[in-house]
TORKOL-4160 file (C-alpha; in steps of 0.2 Angstrom, whole numbers, padded with zeros to 4 digits, m for minus):
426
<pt num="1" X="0000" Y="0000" Z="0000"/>
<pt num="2" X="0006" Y="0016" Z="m0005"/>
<pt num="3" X="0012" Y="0028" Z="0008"/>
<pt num="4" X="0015" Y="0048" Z="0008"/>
<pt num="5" X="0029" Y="0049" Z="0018"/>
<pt num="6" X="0038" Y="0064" Z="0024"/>
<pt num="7" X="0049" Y="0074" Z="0011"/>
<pt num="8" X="0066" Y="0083" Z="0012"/>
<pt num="9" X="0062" Y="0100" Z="0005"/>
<pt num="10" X="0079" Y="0108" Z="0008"/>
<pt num="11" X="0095" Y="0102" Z="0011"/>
<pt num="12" X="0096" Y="0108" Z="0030"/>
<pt num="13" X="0078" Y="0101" Z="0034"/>
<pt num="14" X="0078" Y="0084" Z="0047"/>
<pt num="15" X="0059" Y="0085" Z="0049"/>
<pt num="16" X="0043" Y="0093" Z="0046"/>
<pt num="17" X="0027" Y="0099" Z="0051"/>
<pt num="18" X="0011" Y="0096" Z="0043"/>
<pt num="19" X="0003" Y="0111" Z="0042"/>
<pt num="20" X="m0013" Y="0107" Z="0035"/>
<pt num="21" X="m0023" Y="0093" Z="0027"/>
<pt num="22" X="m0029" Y="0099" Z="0011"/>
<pt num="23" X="m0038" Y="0083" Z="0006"/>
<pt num="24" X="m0050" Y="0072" Z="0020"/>
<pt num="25" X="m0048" Y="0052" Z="0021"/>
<pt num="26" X="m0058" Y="0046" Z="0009"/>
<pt num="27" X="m0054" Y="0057" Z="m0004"/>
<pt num="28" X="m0050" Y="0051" Z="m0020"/>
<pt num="29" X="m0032" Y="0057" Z="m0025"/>
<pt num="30" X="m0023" Y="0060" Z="m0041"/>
<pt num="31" X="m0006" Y="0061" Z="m0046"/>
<pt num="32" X="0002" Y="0078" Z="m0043"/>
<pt num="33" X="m0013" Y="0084" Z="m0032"/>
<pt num="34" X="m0007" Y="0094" Z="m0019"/>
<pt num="35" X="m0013" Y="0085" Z="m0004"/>
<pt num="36" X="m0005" Y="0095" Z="0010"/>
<pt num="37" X="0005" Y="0109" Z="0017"/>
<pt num="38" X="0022" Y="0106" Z="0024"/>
<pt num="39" X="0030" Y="0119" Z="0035"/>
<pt num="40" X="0050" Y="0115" Z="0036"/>
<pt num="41" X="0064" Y="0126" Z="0044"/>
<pt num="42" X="0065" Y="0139" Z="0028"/>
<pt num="43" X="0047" Y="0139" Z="0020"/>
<pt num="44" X="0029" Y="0133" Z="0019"/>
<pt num="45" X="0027" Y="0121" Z="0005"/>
<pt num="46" X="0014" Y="0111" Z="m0004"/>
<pt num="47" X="0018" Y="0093" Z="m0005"/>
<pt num="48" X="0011" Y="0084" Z="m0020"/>
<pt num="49" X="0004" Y="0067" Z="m0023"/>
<pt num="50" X="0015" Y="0052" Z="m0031"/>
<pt num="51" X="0001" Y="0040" Z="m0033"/>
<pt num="52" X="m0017" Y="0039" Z="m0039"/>
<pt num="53" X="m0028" Y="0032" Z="m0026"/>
<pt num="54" X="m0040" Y="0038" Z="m0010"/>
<pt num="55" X="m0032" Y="0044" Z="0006"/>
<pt num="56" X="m0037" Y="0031" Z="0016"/>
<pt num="57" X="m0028" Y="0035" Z="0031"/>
<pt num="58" X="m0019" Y="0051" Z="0038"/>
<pt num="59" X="m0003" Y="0047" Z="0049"/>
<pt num="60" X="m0001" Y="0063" Z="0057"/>
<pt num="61" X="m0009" Y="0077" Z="0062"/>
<pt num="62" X="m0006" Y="0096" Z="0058"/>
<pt num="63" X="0005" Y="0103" Z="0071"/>
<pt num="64" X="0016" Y="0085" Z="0074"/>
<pt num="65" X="0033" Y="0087" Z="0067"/>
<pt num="66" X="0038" Y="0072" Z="0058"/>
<pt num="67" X="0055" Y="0064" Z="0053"/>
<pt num="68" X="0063" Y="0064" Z="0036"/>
<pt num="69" X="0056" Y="0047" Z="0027"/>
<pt num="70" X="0043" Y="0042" Z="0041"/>
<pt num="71" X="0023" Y="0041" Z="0033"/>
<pt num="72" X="0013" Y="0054" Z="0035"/>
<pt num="73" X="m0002" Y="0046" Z="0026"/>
<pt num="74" X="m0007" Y="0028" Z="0015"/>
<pt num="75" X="m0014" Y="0029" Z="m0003"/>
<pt num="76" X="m0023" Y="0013" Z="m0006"/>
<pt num="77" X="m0039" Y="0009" Z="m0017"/>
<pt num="78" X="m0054" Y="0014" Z="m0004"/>
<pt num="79" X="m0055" Y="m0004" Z="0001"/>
<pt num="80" X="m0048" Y="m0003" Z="0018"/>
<pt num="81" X="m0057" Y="0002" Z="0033"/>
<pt num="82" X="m0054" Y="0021" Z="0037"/>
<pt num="83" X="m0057" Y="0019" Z="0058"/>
<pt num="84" X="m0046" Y="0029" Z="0068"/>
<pt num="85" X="m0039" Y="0035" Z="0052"/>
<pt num="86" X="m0030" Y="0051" Z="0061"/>
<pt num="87" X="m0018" Y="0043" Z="0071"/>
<pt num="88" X="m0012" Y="0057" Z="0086"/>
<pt num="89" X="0006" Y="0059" Z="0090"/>
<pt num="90" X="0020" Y="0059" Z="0080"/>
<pt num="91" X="0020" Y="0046" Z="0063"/>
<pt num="92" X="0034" Y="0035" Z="0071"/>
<pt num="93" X="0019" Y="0024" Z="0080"/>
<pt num="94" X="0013" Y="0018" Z="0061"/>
<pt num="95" X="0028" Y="0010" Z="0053"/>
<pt num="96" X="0045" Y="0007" Z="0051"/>
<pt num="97" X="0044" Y="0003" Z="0035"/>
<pt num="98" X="0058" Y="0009" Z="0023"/>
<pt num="99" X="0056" Y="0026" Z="0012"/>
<pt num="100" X="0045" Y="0020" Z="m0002"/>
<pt num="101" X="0050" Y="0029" Z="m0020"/>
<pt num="102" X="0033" Y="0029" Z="m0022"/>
<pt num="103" X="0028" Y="0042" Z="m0005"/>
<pt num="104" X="0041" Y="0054" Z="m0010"/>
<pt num="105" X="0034" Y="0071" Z="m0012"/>
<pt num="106" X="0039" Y="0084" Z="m0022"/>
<pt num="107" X="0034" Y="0103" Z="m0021"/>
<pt num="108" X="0024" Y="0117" Z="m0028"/>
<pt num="109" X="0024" Y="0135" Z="m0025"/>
<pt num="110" X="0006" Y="0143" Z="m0025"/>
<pt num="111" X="0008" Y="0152" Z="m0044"/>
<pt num="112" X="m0010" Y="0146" Z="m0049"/>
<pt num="113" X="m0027" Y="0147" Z="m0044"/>
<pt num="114" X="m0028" Y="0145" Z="m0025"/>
<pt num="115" X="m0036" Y="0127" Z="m0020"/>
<pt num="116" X="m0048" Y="0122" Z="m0010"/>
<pt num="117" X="m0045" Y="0118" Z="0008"/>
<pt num="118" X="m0052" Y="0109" Z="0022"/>
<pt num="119" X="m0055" Y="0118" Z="0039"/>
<pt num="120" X="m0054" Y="0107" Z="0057"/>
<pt num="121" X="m0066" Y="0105" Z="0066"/>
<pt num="122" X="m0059" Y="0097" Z="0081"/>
<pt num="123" X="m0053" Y="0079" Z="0082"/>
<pt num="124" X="m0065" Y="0065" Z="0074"/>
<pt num="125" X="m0076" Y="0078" Z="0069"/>
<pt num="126" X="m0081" Y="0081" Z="0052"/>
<pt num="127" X="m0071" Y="0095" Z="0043"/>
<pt num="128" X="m0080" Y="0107" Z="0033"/>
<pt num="129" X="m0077" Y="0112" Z="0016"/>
<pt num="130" X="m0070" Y="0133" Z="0017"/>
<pt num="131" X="m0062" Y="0141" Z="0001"/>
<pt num="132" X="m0045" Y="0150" Z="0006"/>
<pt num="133" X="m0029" Y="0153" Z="0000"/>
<pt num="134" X="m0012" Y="0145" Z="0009"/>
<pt num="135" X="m0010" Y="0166" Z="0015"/>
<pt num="136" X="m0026" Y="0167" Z="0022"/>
<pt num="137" X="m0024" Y="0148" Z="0032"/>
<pt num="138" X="m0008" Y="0154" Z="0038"/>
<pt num="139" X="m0013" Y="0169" Z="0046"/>
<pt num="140" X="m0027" Y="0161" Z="0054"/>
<pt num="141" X="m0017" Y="0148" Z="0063"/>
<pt num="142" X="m0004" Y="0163" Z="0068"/>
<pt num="143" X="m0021" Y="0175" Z="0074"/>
<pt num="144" X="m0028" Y="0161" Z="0082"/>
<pt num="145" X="m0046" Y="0164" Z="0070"/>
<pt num="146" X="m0057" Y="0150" Z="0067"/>
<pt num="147" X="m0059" Y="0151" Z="0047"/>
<pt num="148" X="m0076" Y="0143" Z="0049"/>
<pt num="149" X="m0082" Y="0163" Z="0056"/>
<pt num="150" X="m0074" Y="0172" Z="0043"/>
<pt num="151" X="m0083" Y="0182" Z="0029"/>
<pt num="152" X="m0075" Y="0177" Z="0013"/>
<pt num="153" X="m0075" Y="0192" Z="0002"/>
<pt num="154" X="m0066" Y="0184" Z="m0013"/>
<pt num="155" X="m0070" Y="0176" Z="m0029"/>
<pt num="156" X="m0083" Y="0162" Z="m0025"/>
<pt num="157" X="m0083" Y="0168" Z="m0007"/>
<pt num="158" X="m0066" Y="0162" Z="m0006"/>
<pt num="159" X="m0057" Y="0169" Z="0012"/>
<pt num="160" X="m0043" Y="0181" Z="0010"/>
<pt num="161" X="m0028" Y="0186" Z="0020"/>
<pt num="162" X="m0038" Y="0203" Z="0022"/>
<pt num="163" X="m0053" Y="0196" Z="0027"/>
<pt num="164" X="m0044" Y="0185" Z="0042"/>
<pt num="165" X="m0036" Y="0200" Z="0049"/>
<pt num="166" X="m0053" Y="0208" Z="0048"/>
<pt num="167" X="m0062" Y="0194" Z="0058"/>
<pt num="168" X="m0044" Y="0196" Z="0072"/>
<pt num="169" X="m0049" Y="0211" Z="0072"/>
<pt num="170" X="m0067" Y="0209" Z="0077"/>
<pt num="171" X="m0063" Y="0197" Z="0090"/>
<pt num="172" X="m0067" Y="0180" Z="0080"/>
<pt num="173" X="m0055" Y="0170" Z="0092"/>
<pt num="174" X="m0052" Y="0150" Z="0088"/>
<pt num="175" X="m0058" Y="0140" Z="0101"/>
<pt num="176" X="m0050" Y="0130" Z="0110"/>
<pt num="177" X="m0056" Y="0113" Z="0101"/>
<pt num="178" X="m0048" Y="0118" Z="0085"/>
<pt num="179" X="m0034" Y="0132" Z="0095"/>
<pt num="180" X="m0017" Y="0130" Z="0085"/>
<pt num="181" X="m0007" Y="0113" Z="0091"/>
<pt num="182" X="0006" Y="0111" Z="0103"/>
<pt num="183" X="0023" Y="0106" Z="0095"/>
<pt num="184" X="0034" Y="0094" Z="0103"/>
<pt num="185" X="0046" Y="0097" Z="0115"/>
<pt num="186" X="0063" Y="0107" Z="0105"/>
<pt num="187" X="0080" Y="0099" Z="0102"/>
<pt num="188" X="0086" Y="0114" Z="0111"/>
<pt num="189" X="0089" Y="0109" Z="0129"/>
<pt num="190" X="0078" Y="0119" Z="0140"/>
<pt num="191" X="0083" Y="0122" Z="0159"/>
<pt num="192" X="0068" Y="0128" Z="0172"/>
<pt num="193" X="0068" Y="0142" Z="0178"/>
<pt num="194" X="0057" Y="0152" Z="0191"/>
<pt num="195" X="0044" Y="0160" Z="0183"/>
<pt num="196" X="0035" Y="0172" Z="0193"/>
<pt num="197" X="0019" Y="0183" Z="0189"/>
<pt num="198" X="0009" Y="0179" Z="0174"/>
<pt num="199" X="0014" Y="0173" Z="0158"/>
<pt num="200" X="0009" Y="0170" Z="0139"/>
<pt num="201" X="0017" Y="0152" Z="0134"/>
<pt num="202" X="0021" Y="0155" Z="0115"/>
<pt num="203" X="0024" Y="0142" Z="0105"/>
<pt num="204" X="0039" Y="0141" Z="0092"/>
<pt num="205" X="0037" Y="0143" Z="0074"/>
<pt num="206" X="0046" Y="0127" Z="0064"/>
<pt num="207" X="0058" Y="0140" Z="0059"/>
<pt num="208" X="0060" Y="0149" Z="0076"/>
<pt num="209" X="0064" Y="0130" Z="0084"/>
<pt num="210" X="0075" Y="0125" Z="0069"/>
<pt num="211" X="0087" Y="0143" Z="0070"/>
<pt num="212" X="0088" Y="0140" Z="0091"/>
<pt num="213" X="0095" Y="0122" Z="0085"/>
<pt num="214" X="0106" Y="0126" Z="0069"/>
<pt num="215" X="0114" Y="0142" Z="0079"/>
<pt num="216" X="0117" Y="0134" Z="0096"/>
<pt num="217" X="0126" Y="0122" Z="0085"/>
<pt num="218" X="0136" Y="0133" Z="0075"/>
<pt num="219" X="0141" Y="0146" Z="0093"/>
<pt num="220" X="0147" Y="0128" Z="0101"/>
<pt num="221" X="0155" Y="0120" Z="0087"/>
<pt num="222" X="0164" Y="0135" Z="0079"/>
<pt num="223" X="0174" Y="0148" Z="0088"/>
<pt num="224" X="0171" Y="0162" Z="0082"/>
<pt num="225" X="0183" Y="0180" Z="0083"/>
<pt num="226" X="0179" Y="0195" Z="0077"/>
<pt num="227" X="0185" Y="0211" Z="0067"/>
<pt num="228" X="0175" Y="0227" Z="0065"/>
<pt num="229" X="0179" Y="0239" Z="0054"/>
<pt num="230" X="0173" Y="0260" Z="0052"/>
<pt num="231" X="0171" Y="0263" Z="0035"/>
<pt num="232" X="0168" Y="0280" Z="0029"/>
<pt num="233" X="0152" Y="0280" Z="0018"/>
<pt num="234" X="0150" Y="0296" Z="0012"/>
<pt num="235" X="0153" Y="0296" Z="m0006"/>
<pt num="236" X="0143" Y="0279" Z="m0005"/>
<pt num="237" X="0129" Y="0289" Z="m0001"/>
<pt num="238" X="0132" Y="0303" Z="m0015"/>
<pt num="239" X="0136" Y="0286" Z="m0027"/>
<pt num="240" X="0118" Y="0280" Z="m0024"/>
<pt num="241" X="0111" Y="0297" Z="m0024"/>
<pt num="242" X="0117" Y="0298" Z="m0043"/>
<pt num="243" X="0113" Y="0281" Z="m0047"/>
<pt num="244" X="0096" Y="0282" Z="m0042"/>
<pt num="245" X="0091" Y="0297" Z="m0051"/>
<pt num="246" X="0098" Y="0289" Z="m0068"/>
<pt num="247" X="0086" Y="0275" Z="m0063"/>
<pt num="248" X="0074" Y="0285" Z="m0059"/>
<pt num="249" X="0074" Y="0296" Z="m0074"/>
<pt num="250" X="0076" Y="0278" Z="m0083"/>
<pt num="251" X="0059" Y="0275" Z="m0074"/>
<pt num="252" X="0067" Y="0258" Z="m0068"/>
<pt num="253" X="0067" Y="0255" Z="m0048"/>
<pt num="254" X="0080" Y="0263" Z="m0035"/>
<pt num="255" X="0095" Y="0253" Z="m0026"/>
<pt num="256" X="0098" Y="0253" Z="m0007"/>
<pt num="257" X="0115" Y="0256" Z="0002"/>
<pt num="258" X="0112" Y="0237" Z="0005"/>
<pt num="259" X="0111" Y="0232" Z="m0013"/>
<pt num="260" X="0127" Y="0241" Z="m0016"/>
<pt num="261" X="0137" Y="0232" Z="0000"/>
<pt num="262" X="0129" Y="0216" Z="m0006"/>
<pt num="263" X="0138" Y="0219" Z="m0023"/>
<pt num="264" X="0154" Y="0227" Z="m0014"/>
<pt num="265" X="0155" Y="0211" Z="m0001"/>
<pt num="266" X="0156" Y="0198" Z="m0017"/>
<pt num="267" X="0167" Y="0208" Z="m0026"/>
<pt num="268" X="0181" Y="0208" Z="m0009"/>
<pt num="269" X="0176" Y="0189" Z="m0008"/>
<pt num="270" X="0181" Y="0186" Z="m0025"/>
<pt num="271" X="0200" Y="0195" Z="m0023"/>
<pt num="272" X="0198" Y="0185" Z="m0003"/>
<pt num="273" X="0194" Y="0166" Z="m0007"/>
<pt num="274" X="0201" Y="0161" Z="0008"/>
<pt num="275" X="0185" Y="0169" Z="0016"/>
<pt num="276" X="0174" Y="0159" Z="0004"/>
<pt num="277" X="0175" Y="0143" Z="0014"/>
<pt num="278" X="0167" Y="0129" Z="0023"/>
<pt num="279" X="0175" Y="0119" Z="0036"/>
<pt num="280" X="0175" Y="0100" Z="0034"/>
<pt num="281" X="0184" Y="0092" Z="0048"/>
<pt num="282" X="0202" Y="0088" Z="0041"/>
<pt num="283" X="0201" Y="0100" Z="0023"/>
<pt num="284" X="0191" Y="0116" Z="0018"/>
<pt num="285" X="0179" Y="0117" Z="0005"/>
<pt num="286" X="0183" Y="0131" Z="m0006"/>
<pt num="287" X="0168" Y="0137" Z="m0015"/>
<pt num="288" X="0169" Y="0142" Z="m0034"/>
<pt num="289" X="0153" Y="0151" Z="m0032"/>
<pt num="290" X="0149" Y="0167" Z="m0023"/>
<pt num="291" X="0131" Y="0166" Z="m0016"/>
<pt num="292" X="0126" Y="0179" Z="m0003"/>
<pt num="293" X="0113" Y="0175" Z="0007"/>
<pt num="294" X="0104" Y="0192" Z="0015"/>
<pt num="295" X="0097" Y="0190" Z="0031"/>
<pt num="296" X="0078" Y="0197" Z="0034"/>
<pt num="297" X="0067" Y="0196" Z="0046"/>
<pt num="298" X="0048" Y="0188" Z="0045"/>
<pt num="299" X="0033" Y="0187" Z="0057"/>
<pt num="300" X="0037" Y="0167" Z="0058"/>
<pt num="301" X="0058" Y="0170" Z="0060"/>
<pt num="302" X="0072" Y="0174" Z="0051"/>
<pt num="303" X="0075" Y="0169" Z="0035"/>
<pt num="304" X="0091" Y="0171" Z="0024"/>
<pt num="305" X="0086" Y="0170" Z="0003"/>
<pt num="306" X="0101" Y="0167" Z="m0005"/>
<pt num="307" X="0108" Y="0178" Z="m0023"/>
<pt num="308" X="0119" Y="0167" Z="m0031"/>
<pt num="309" X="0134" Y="0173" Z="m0039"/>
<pt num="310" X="0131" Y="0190" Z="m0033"/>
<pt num="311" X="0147" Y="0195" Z="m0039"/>
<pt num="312" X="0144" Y="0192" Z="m0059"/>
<pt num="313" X="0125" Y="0204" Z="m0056"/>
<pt num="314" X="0126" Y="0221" Z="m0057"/>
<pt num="315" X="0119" Y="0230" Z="m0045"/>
<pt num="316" X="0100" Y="0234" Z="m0052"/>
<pt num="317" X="0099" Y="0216" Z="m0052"/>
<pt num="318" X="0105" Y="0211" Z="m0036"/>
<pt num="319" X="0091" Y="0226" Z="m0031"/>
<pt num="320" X="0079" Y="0220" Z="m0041"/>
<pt num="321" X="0080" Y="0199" Z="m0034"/>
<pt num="322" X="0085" Y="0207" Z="m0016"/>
<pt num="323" X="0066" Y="0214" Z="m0015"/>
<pt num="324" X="0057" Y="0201" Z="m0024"/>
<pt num="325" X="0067" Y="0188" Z="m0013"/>
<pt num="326" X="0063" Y="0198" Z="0003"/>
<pt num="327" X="0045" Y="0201" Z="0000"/>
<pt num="328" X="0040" Y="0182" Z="m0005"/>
<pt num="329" X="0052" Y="0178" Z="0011"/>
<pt num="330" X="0041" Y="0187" Z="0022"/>
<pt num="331" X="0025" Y="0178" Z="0013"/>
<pt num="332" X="0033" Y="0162" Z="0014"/>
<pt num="333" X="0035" Y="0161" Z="m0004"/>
<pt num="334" X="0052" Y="0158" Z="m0007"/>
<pt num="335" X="0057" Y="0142" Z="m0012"/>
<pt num="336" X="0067" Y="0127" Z="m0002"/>
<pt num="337" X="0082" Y="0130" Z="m0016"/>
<pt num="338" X="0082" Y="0148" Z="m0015"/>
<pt num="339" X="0086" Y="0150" Z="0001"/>
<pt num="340" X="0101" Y="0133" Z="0001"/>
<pt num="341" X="0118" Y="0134" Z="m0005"/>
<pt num="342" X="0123" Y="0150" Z="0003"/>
<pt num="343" X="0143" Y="0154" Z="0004"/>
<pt num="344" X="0143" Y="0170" Z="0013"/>
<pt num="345" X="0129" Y="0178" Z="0025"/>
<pt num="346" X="0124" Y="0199" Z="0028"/>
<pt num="347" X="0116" Y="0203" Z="0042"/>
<pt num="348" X="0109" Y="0221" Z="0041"/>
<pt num="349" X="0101" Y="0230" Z="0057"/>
<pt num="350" X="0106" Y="0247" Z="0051"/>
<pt num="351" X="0088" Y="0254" Z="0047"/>
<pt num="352" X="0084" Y="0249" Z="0064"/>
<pt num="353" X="0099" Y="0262" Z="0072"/>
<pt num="354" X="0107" Y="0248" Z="0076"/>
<pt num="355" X="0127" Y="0255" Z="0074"/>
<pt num="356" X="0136" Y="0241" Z="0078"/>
<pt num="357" X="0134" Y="0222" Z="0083"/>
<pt num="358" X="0139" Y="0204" Z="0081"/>
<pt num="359" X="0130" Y="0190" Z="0073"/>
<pt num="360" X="0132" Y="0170" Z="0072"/>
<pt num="361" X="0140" Y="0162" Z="0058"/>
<pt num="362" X="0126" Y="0152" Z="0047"/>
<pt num="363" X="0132" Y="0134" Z="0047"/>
<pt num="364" X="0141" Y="0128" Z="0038"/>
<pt num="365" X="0147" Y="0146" Z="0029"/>
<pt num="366" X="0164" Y="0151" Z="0041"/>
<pt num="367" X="0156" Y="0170" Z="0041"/>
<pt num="368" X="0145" Y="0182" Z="0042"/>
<pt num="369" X="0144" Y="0200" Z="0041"/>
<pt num="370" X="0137" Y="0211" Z="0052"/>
<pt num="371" X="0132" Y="0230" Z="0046"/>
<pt num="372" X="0126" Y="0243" Z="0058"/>
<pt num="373" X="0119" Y="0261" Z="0054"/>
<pt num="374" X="0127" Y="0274" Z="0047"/>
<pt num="375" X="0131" Y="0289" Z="0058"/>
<pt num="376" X="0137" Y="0306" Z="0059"/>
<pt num="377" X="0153" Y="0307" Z="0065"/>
<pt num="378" X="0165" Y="0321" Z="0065"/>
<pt num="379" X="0182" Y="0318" Z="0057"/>
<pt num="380" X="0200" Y="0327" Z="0054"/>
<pt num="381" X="0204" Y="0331" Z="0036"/>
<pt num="382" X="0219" Y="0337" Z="0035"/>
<pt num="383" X="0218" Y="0352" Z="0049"/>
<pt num="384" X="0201" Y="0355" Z="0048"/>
<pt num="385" X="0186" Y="0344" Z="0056"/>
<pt num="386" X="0173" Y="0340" Z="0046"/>
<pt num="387" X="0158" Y="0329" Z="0046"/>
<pt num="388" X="0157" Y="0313" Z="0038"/>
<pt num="389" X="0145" Y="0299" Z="0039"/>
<pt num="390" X="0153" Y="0281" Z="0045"/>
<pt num="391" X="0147" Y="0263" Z="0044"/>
<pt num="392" X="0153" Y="0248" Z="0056"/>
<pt num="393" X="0153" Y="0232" Z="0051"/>
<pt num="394" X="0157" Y="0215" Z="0060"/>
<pt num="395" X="0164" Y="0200" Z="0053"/>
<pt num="396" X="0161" Y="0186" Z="0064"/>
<pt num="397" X="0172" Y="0170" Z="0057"/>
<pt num="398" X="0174" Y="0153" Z="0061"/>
<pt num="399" X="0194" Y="0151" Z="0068"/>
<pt num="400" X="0196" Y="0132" Z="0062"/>
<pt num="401" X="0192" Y="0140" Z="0043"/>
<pt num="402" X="0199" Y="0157" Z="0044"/>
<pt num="403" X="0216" Y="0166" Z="0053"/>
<pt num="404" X="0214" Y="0183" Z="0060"/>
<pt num="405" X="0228" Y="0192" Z="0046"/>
<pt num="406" X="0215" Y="0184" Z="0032"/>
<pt num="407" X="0200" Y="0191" Z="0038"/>
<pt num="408" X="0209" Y="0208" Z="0042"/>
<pt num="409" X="0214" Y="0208" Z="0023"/>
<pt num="410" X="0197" Y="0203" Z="0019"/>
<pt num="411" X="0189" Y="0219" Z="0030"/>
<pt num="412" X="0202" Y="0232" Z="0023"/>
<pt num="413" X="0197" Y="0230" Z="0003"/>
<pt num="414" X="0179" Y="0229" Z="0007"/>
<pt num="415" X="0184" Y="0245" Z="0016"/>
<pt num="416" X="0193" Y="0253" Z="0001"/>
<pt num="417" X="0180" Y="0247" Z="m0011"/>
<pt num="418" X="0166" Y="0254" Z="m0001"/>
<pt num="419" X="0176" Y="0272" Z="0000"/>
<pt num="420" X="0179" Y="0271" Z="m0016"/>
<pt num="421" X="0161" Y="0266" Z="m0024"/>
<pt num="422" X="0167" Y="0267" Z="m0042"/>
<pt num="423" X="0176" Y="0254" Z="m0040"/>
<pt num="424" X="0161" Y="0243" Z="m0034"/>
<pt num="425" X="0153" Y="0244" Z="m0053"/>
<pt num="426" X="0170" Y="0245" Z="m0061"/>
């Protein structure tokens, strides 16, 4: 009998979470269907069916995360008897059967016509049928809304994002029969503490509990050092400044003093290799290819989209897949391979006034790059002070991968490239 098992959707994922159910057991399925949502620790993703068939038995629930390999459902011909057909608790308790070629899911990102989707109506209770989009079922498990009290106000009655955050708005909170499901216990070690007072328990994101492992990881396993620089940004600004009005006048979109660091960092990685590494127990991995992957922030954690060979793009393109990246990043759009591969991390805080801090290496890259605010500082040119505008920034490197002189030389022609901007483009 055919079984849906749980898919690797990126190369750092070790398990999932099965967001929701798209298709009730007894449903008949076809091959390619999307048959459920799959939330791993970069994206939420729509995992598709290998098989024709009828879902004759669902494995896990939504909320459970689930091993790599282990079912997560059975595909047979509707013959079998679907009693107790949810099975609560992780999926190990059904088999320990080997991967079936068949099973293997593959994914989907929402570019069509959004599908229908089943609501829960608490355990062994019939499910109703509610039209939404994957946006508008997210936001509902992260408000807390019970989708069956929401309005939709979209094609065929269809419930929108908008009209969630309308019904949160008015108070339609989700009961606690259908409230969102407790994860399991972390990976992370947790010590008690005392708690005094009163206080919300909140539970973590996939994403949230995968970056609390994969950085506790990398600060144990890697010593890190660090090296700050001051650059002096002032003609970077003026350099934008013309850019942007060529663009402008071009009517094509601005660049951001980010988009031009992003190009500045791969071009002082391509002249510093050495800096373009992976440790790997007794040898380094030196990568041919420079792929930055840019930090940003999203309501369910933080994500890192990756620009691949960032130093053969000119810098209206690296702006261009920087925002595009960045806004399906906070959606939950992007996909598993856009956000894998990365060489070489940025971690900007500057638009938060942030002038200076130090970040954690993404395993298994050996740096990161931390870049504050600029400021206003005064400065001596020659004998006479004037004011000038400086930017910090941090690398943070891994010590088995990268000596200290190395990432010095590293940190002095970014610095020279980024005084001179000309030289960024040239």
């Amino acid at each position: 009998m055919p079984e849906i098992v749980m898919p690797r959707l990126s190369d750092t994922m070790e398990d999932g979470v099965v967001s929701a159910w798209l298709k009730q057991v007894g449903d008949q399925i076809t091959r390619g269907e999307i048959v459920a949502e799959i939330e791993t620790d970069k994206a939420l993703m729509e995992l598709e069916a290998y098989d024709d068939g009828v879902l004759e038995k669902i494995l896990a629930e939504p909320g459970v995360r689930v091993p790599i390999g282990e079912p997560i459902a059975i595909v047979g011909d509707g013959t079998t008897s679907t009693a107790d057909s949810v099975v609560r608790g992780t999926a190990t308790a059904a088999t320990q059967t080997s991967v079936a070629p068949s099973g293997v899911g593959s994914t989907a990102q929402d570019t069509g016509p959004h599908r229908d989707s089943h609501s829960e109506t608490g355990s062994g209770s019939p499910r109703t049928v509610i039209k939404s989009s994957p946006l508008a079922r997210k936001i509902a498990r992260e408000l807390q809304v019970d989708m069956g009290t929401v309005v939709g106000t979209g094609p065929g009655g269809r419930v929108t994002k908008r009209d969630v955050e309308a019904a949160h708005s008015a108070g339609a909170a989700t009961p606690s029969a259908i409230a969102t499901p407790s994860r399991e216990t972390s990976a992370v070690a947790v010590h008690p503490v005392p708690v005094s007072g009163e206080f919300e328990e909140v539970a973590l994101t996939n994403i949230q509990r995968v970056s609390a492992i994969r950085l506790t990881e990398s600060k144990q396993q890697a010593p890190h050092f660090y090296v700050t620089s001051a650059i002096d940004v002032t003609e970077l600004f003026a350099f934008r400044g013309r850019i942007n009005a060529t663009l402008d006048a071009a009517g094509e979109g601005k660049v951001s003093v980010n988009d031009l660091l992003v190009k500045a960092v791969a071009v002082a990685l391509r002249k510093n290799p050495s800096i373009n590494v992976s440790f790997a127990g007794d040898k380094l991995l030196r990568h041919k290819g420079i792929h930055l992957g840019v930090a940003v922030a999203t309501p369910a954690g933080l994500l890192v989209p990756v620009i691949r060979d960032a130093d053969r793009k000119s810098v209206s393109e690296i702006a261009t897949e920087s925002r595009d990246k960045a806004t399906r990043a906070r959606d939950r759009k992007l996909r598993a391979d856009e956000m894998s591969g990365g060489t070489f991390t940025i971690s900007n805080l500057g638009m938060f006034g942030i002038e200076q801090f130090t970040a954690v290496i993404n395993s298994p890259e050996s740096a990161i790059l931390a870049v504050g605010a600029a400021a206003d500082e005064l400065r001596l040119d020659g004998d006479n002070v004037v004011a000038r505008k400086i930017l910090r920034v941090t690398l943070s490197a891994d010590h088995r991968a990268i000596d200290g002189a190395v990432a010095a030389q590293f940190l002095a022609n970014l610095k020279e490239l980024v005084e001179n901007p000309l030289r960024i483009v040239a």
